[in-house]
Biotite code that builds the C-alpha atoms (Angstrom):
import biotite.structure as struc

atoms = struc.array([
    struc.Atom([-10.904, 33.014, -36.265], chain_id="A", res_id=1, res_name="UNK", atom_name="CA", element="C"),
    struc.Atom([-12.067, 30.795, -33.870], chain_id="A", res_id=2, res_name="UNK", atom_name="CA", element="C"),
    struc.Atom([-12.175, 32.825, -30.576], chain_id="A", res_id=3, res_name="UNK", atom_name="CA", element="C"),
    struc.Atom([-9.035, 31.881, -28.745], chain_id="A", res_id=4, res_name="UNK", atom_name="CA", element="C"),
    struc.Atom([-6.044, 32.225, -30.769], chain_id="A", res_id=5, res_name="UNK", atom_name="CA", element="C"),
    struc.Atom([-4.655, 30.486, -33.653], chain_id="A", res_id=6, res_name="UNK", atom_name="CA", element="C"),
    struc.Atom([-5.261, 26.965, -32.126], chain_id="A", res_id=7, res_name="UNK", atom_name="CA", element="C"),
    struc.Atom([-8.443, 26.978, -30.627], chain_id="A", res_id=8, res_name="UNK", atom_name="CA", element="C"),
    struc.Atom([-10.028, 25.823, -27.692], chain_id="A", res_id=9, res_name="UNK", atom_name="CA", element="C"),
    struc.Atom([-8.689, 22.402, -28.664], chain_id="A", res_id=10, res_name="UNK", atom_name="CA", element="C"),
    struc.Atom([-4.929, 23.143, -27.448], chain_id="A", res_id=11, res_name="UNK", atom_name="CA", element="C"),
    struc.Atom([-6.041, 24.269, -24.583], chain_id="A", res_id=12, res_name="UNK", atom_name="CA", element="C"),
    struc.Atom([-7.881, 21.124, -23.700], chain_id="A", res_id=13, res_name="UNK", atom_name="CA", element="C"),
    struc.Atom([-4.878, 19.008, -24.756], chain_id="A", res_id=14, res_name="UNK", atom_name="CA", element="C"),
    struc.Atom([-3.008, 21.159, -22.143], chain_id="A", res_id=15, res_name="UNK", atom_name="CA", element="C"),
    struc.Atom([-4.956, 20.189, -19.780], chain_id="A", res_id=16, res_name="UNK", atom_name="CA", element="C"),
    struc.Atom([-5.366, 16.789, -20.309], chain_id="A", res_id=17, res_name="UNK", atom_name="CA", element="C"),
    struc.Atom([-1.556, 16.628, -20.474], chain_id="A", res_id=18, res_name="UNK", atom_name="CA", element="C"),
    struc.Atom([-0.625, 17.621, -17.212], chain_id="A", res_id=19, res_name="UNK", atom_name="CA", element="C"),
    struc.Atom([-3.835, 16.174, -15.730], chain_id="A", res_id=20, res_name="UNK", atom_name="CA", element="C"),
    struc.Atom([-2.385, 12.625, -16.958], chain_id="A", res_id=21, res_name="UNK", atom_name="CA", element="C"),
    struc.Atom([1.386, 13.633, -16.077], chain_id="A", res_id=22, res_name="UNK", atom_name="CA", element="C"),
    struc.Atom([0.222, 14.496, -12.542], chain_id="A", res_id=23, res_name="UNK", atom_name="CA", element="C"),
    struc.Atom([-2.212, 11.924, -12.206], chain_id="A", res_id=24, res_name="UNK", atom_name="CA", element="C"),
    struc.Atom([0.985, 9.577, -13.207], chain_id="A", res_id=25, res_name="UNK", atom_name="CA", element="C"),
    struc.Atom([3.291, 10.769, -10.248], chain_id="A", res_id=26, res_name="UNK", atom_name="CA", element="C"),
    struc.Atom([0.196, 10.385, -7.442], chain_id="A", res_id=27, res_name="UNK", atom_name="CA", element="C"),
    struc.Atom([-0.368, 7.360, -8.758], chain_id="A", res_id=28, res_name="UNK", atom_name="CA", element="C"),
    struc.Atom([3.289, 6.278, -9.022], chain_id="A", res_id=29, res_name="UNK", atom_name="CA", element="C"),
    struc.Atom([3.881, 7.792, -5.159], chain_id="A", res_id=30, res_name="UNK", atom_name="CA", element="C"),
    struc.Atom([0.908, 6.021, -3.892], chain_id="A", res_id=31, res_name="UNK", atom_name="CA", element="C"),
    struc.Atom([2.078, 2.660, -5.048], chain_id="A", res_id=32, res_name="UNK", atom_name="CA", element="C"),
    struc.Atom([5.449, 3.008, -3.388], chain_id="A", res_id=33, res_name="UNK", atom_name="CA", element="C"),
    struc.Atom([3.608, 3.868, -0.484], chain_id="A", res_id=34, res_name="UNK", atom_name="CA", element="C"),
    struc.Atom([1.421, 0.800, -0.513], chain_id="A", res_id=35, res_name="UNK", atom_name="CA", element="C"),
    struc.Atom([4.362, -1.244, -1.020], chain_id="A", res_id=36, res_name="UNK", atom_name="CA", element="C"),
    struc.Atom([6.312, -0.313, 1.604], chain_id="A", res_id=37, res_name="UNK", atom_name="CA", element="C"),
    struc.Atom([3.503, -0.378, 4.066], chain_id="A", res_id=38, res_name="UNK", atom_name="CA", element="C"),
    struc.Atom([3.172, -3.985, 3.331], chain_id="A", res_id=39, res_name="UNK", atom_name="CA", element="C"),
    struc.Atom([6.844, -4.542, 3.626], chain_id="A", res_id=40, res_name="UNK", atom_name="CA", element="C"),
    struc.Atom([6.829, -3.363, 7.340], chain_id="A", res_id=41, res_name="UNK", atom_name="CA", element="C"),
    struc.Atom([3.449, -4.896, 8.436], chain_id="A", res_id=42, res_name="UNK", atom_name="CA", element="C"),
    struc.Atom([4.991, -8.699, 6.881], chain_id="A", res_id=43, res_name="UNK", atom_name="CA", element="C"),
    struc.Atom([8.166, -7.961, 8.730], chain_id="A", res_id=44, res_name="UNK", atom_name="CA", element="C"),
    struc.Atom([5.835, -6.945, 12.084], chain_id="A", res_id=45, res_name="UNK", atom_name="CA", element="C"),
    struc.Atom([3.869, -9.908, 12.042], chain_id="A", res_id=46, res_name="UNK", atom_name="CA", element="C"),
    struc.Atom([6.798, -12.104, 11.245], chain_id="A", res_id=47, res_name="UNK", atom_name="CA", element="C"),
    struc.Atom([8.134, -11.370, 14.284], chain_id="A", res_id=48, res_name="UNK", atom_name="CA", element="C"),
    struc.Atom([4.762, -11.877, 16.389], chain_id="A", res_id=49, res_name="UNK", atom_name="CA", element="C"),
    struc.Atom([4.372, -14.668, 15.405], chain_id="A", res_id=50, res_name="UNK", atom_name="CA", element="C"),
    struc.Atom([8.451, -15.893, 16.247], chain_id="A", res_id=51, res_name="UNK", atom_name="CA", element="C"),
    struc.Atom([7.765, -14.715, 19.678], chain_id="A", res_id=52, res_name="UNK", atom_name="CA", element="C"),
    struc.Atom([4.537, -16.110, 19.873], chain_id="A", res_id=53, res_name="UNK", atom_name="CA", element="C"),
    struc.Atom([6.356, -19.659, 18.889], chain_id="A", res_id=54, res_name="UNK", atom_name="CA", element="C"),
    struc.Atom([9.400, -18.844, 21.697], chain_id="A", res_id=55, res_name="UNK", atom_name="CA", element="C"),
    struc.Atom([6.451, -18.369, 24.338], chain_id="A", res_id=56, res_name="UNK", atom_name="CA", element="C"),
    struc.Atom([4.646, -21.830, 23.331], chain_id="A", res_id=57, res_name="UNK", atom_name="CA", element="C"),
    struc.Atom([8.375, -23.797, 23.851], chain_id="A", res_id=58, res_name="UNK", atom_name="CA", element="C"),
    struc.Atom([8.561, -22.156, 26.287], chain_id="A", res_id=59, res_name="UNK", atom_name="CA", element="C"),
    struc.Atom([5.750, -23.617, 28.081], chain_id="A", res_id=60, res_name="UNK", atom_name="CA", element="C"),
    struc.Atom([4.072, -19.897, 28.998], chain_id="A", res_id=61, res_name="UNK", atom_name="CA", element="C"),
    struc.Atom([0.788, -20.610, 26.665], chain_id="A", res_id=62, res_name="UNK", atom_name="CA", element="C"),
    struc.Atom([-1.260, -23.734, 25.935], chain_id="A", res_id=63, res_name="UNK", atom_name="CA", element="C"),
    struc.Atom([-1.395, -24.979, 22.503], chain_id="A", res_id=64, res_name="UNK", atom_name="CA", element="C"),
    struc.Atom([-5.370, -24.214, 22.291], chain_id="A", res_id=65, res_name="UNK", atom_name="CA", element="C"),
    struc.Atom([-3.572, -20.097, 22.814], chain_id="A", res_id=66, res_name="UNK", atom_name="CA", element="C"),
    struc.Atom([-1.113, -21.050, 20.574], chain_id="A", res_id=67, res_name="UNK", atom_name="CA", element="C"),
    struc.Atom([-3.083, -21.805, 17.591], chain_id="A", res_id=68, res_name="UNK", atom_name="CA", element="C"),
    struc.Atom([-5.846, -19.162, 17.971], chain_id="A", res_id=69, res_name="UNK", atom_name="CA", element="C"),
    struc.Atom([-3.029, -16.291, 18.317], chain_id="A", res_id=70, res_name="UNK", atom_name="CA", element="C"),
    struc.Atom([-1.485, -17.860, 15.052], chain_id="A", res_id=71, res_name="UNK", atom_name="CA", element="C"),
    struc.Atom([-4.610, -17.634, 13.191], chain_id="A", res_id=72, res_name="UNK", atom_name="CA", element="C"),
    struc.Atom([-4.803, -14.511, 14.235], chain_id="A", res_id=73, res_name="UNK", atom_name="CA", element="C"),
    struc.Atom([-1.556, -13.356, 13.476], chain_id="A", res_id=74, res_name="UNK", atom_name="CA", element="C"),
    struc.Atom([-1.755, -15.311, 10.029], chain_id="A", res_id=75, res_name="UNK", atom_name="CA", element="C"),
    struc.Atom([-5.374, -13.085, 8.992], chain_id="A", res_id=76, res_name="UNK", atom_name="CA", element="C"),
    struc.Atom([-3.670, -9.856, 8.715], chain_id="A", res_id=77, res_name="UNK", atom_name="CA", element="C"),
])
């Protein structure tokens, strides 16, 4: 016998390395979906910064100097 049933202490680690990777999997697999869809929203934010930002320089309300240094901006993130 080898002290914890017919299979050993070996099954049991299998088991747990099993469900470990299957649960690992689905965090994983969540988190991912998350990430994308955060970066979905912030392209779609700063999209429309930087639209307004280009309706407030035709506009005549900032200089071009503001202009470019607020599209930079926008641009980094």
């Amino acid at each position: 016998m080898m002290g914890y049933g017919m299979m050993g202490y070996g099954m049991a680690v299998a088991m747990f390395l099993w469900w470990a990777i299957l649960l690992g999997g689905i965090f994983l697999g969540c988190y991912g979906i998350t990430l994308l869809i955060r970066n979905k929203n912030n392209t779609t934010n700063s999209n429309e910064a930087l639209e307004k930002l280009k309706v407030r320089y035709v506009m005549g309300e900032i200089s071009q100097e503001e202009y470019t240094e607020k599209k930079q901006l926008l641009q980094v993130k």
